[in-house]
C-alpha positions in Angstrom: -26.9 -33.2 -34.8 -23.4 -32.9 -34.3 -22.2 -36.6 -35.0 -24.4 -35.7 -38.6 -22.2 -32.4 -38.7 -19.1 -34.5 -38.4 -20.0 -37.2 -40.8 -21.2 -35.2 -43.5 -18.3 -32.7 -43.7 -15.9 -35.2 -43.1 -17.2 -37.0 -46.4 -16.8 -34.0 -48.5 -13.5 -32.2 -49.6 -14.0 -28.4 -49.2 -11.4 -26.1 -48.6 -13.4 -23.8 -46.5 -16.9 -23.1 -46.0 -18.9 -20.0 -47.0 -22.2 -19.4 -44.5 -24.2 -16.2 -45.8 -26.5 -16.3 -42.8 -29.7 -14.5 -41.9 -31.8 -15.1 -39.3 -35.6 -14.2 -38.3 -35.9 -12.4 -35.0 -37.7 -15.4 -33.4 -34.3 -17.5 -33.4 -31.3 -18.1 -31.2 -28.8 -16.8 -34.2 -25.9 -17.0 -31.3 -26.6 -20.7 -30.9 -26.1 -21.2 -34.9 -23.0 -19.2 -35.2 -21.6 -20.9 -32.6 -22.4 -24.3 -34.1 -21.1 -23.1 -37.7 -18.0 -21.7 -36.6 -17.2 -25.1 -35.0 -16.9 -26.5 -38.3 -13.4 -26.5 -40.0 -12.6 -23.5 -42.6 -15.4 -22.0 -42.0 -16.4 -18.1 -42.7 -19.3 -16.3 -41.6 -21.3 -13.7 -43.9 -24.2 -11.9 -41.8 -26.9 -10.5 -43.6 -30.6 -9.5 -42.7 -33.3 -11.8 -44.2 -36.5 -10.6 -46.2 -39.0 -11.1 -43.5 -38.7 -11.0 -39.6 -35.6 -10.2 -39.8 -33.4 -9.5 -37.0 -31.5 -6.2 -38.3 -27.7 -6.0 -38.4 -28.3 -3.5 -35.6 -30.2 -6.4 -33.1 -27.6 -9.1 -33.3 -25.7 -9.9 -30.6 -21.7 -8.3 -30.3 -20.6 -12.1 -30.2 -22.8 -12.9 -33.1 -21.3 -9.3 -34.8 -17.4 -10.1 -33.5 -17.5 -14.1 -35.3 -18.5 -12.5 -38.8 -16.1 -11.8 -41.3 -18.7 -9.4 -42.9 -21.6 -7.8 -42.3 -24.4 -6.3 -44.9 -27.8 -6.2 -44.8 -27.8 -6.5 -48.5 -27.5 -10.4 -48.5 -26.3 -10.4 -52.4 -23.8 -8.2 -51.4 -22.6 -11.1 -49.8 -22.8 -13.6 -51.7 -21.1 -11.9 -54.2 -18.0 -10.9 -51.6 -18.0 -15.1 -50.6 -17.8 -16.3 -54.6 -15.0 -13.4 -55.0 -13.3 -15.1 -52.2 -13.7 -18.7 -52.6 -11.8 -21.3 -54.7 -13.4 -24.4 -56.9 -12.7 -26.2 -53.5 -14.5 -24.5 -51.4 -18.3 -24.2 -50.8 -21.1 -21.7 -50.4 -24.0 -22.4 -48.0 -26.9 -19.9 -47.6 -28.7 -20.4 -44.4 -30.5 -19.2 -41.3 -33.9 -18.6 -43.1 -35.7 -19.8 -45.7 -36.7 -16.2 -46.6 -33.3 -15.5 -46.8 -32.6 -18.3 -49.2 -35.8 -18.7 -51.0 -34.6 -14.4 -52.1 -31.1 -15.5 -52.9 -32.7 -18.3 -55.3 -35.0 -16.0 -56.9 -32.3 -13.1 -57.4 -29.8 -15.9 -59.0 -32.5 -16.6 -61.4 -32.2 -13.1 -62.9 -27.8 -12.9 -62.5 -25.6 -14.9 -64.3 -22.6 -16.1 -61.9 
């Protein structure tokens, strides 16, 4: 995984990198921060996810201290990382697929 990490941001020019991350309580969310803040430029967003989520609350202080922002209202932010980034930069929603298949369905009723 992390030679894959390497070679696929190495091949792409971003500025920085965007994570709006929400994980289910079954998961080691420590392990993925830790793996996402080892990329270059990157900026974590830690929201709550739409089912089995692990609340705000419930992560761990190293998981709470990495994030740049916290909201359990995960379009909240999105919308703070797209006020933030640049055309060069790049917006990854991850950690659940709850969390991304609701992001998916509330861009289909927004206009960004």
């Amino acid at each position: 995984i992390l030679m894959r990490k390497e070679n696929i941001f190495n091949e792409f020019e971003f500025e920085n990198i965007y994570f709006v991350i929400g994980t289910c309580f079954d998961k080691n969310s420590d392990q993925m921060i830790k793996f996402l803040n080892s990329i270059k430029n990157s900026h974590i967003y830690l929201t709550e996810t739409p089912v089995k989520t692990l609340a705000l609350e419930n992560y761990s202080d190293f998981a709470k201290s990495e994030a740049e922002s916290l909201s359990k209202n995960p379009i909240e932010l999105l919308d703070q990382a797209v006020e933030k980034s640049s055309d060069n930069d790049l917006i990854i929603i991850t950690g659940s697929l709850y969390l991304t298949g609701l992001i998916k369905q509330k861009l289909a009723e927004l206009s960004y």
